[in-house]
C-alpha positions as CSV (number, residue, x, y, z in Angstrom):
1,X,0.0,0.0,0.0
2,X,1.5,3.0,-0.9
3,X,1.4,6.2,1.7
4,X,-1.0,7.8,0.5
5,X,-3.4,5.3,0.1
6,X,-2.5,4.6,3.6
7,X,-3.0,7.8,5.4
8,X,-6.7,8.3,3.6
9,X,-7.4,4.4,4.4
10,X,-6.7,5.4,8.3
11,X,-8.5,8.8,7.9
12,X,-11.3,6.9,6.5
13,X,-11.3,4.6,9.6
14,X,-10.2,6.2,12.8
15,X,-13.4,6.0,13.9
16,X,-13.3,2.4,14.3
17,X,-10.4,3.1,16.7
18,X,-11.4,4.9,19.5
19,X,-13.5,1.5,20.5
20,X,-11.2,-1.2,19.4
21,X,-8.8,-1.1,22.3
22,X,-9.7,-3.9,24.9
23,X,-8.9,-4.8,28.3
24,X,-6.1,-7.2,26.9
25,X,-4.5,-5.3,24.6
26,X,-4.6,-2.5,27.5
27,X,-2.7,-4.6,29.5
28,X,-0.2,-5.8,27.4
29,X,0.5,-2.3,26.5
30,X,0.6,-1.8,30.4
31,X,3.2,-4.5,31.0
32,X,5.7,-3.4,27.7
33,X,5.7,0.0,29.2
34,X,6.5,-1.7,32.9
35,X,9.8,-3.0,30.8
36,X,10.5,-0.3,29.3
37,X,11.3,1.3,32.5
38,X,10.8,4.6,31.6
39,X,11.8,7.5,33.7
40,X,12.1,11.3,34.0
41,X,15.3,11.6,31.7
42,X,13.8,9.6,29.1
43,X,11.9,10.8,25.8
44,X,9.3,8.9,23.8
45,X,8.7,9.2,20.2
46,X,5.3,7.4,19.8
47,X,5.5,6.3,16.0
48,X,1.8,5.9,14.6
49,X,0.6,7.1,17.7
50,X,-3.1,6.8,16.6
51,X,-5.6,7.9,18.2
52,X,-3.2,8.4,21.3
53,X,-3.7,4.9,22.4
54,X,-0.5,4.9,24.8
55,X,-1.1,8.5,26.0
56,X,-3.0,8.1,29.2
57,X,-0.8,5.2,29.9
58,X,2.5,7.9,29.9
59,X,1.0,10.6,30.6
60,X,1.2,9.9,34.6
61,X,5.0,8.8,34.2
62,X,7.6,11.7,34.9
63,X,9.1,11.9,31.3
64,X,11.2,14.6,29.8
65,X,9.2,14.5,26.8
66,X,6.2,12.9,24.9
67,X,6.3,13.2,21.0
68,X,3.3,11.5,19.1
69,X,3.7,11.3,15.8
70,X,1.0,10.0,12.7
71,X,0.5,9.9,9.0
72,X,-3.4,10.3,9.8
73,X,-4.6,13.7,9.9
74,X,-8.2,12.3,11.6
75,X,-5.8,10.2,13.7
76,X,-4.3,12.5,15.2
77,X,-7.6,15.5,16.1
78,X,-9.2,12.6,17.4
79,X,-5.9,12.2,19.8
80,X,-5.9,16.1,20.6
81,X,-9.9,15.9,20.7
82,X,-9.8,12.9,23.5
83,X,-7.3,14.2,25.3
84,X,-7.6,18.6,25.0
85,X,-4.3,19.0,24.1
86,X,-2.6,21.3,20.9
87,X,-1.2,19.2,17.9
């Protein structure tokens, strides 16, 4: 698929993201982060960040910086939407 058939595929369907996190997946994502060990001189670069999935999972962790990045315009309001921040 090339990238722009890409980005409008996942601006056509970020809709269907906001509910298709579960409890699992939640979890899992949980424990990687737990791994990670990620502390207050550490920066994340959140590659296809989405709909800002891992965001309220870092967002309590003293971090020196959070950058979330997406090729998904729609992706990415709904992120700033959900969570009232400035992208």
């Amino acid at each position: 698929m090339k990238i722009k058939n890409q980005r409008v595929f996942f601006n056509e369907q970020y809709e269907n993201w906001v509910n298709s996190v579960d409890k699992n997946k939640l979890r899992i994502m949980e424990q990687s982060i737990e791994l990670l060990r990620i502390g207050k001189q550490d920066s994340v670069l959140d590659v296809a960040c989405g709909i800002g999935v891992l965001y309220p999972l870092l967002r309590n962790i003293p971090i020196r910086r959070y950058i979330a990045i997406d090729i998904s315009e729609k992706m990415l309001e709904e992120f700033a939407r959900q969570y009232k921040i400035a992208i």
